[in-house]
N, C-alpha and C positions, 0 to 999 in steps of 0.2 A: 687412882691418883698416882702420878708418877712422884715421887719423891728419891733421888738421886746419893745415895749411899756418901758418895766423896763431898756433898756440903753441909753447912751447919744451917740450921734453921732458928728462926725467933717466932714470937706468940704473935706477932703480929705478920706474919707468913711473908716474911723478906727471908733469901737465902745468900748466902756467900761464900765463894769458890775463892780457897786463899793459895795463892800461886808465889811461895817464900814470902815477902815483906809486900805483896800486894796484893787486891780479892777484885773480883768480881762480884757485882750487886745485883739484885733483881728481886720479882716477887713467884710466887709458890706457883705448881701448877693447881692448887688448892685456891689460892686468891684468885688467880688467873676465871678461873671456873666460875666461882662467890660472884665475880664481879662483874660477869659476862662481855661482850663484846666491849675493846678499848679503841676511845677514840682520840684519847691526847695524853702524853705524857709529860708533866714538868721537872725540868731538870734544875739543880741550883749548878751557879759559876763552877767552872773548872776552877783549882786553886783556891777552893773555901775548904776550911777545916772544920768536920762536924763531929760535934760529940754522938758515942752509943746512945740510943733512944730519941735523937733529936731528929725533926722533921728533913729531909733530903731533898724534896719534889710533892708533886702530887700526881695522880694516875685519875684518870676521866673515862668513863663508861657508860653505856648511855641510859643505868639505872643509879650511877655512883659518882659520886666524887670520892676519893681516898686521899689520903696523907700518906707517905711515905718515909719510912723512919730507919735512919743508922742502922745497922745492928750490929758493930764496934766502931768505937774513934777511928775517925781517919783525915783524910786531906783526899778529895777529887780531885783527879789528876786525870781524868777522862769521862767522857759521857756520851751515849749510843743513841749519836743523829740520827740515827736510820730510823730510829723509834718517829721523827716529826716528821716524816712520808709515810711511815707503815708503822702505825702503832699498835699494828694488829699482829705485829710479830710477839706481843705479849702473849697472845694466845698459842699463836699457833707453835711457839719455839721459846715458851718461858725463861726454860736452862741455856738455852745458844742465844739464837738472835733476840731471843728477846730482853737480856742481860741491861741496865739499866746506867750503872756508874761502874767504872773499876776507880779505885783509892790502895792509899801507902798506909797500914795501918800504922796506929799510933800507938798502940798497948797491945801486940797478940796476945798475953794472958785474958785478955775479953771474951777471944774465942771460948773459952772454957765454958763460960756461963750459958753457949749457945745452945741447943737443942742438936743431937743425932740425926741421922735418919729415919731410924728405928723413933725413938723419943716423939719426930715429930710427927711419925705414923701413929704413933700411939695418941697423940693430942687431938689431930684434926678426927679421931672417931667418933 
């Protein structure tokens, strides 16, 4: 599994790439895997404010449906169209194209509570 040293992870295998006051979203190459082939992803509005642990979206597979969940406060201030022609960029490019929301966080001290890399090497064993 690839799991990428510079993001933070959550127990419900979303990761997030924080670039100063803004992150990138997405889900694990672990979920990615679990969940096999994606064939729709749902995104909520640009410009909604969502709390840590609260639903985002949902991700469609063609053994799964999934929920999609924060993994700190923030406000979406973008979301990766590319995913509703090729949702198959979740598999094949979890970390790059297949990135799901970038958001403004609302509270960095949230990051804290997230999981390492190491940490969430150690979880999904």
């Amino acid at each position: 599994m690839n799991v990428p040293a510079d993001l933070k992870f959550t127990k419900n295998h979303e990761w997030i790439k924080v670039e100063g006051f803004e992150a990138l979203v997405g889900i694990t190459d672990y979920a990615q895997s679990e969940l096999g082939e994606i064939v729709f992803v749902e995104f909520p509005t640009v410009g909604e404010s969502k709390d840590k642990e609260t639903v985002f979206g949902t991700i469609e597979a063609v053994k799964a449906v999934s929920d999609l969940f924060m993994p700190v406060s923030g406000k979406i201030i973008a979301a990766n169209t590319e995913l509703e022609e090729k949702p198959e960029l979740v598999n094949e490019a979890p970390y790059e194209g297949g990135w799901m929301i970038r958001i403004i966080l609302s509270d960095p001290l949230e990051l804290d509570s997230l999981m390492s890399a190491e940490e969430y090497s150690a979880f999904i064993q």
